[in-house]
N, C-alpha and C positions, 0 to 999 in steps of 0.2 A: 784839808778837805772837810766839807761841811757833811754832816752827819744828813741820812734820808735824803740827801741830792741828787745821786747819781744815778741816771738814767740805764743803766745797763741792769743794775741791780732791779730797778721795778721792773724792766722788761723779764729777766730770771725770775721773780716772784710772781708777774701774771703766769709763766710759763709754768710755773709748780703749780698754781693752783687749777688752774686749768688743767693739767694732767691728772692734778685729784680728784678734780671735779667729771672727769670725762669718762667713767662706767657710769653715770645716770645715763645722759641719753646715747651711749653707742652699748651695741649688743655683744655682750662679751660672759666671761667665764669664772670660773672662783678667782681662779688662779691667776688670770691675766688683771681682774680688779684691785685684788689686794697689791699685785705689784704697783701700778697704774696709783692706786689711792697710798701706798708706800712710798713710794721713788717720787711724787707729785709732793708728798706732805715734807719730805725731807728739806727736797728742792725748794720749795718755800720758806723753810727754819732758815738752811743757809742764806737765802736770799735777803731777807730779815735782818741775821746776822751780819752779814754783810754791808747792809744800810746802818745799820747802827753802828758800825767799826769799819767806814771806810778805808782806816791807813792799814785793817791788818791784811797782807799778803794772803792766808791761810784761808783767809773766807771766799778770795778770787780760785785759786788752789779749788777751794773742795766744789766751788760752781761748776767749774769745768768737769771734772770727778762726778758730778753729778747727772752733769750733761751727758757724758757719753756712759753712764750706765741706764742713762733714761733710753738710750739711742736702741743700747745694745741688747734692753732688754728682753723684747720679744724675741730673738733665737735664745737667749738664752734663760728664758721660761717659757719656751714655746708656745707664742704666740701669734709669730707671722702671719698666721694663713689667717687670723681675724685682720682683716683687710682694715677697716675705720679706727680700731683700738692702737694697733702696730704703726697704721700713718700716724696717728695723733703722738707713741712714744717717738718715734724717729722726731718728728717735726717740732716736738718741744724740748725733745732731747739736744736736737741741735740749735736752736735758739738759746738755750741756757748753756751750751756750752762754749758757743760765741761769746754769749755774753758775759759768760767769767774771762772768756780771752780779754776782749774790748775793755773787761773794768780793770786791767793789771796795771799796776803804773807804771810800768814801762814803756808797757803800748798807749796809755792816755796819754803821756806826754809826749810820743811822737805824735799823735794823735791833734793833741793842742801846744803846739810849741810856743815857746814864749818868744813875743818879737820884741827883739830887742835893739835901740836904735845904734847905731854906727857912729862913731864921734873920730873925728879926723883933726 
């Protein structure tokens, strides 16, 4: 696997940074930003990570990990009820958590199977 190729990975890194970047323009609260500019910046390092060390396991691992702590964090930093800040965790939370599904080499080889010809 080539290094910075894999598209699931860049899809996971626009996804972090955009969740970091998303208390400039949505109206939100101490507490829900620093999470929001936290869980956004992490999700991005992995993501990073991850493009640089396509073969390791651990980096598809902590995407997903990532993903649904992005998802889940408005109930649990009480957030919810900020309607644009909470769409935006779910909605990137679940993108970067597909997206560490889709990068696992498990699923990319069923994904791209190799065709292989039949000799009789």
């Amino acid at each position: 696997m080539k290094k910075w190729t894999r598209w699931q990975d860049w899809v996971a890194l626009a996804a972090g940074v955009y969740a970091l970047l998303s208390p400039i323009w949505t109206n939100t609260e101490t507490r829900a930003t620093w999470t929001m500019v936290v869980l956004g910046a992490a999700v991005a390092v992995v993501a990073l990570w991850s493009l640089a060390m396509p073969g390791d396991q651990i980096a598809d691992y902590a995407l997903i990990l990532m993903g649904v702590l992005l998802f889940i964090s408005p109930w649990v930093m009480d957030f919810a009820t900020r309607d644009n800040l909470a769409m935006t965790a779910w909605i990137t939370g679940a993108i970067t958590a597909v997206a560490g599904v889709l990068a696992m080499p498990q699923i990319e080889k069923r994904m791209h199977p190799h065709h292989r010809t039949i000799t009789h």
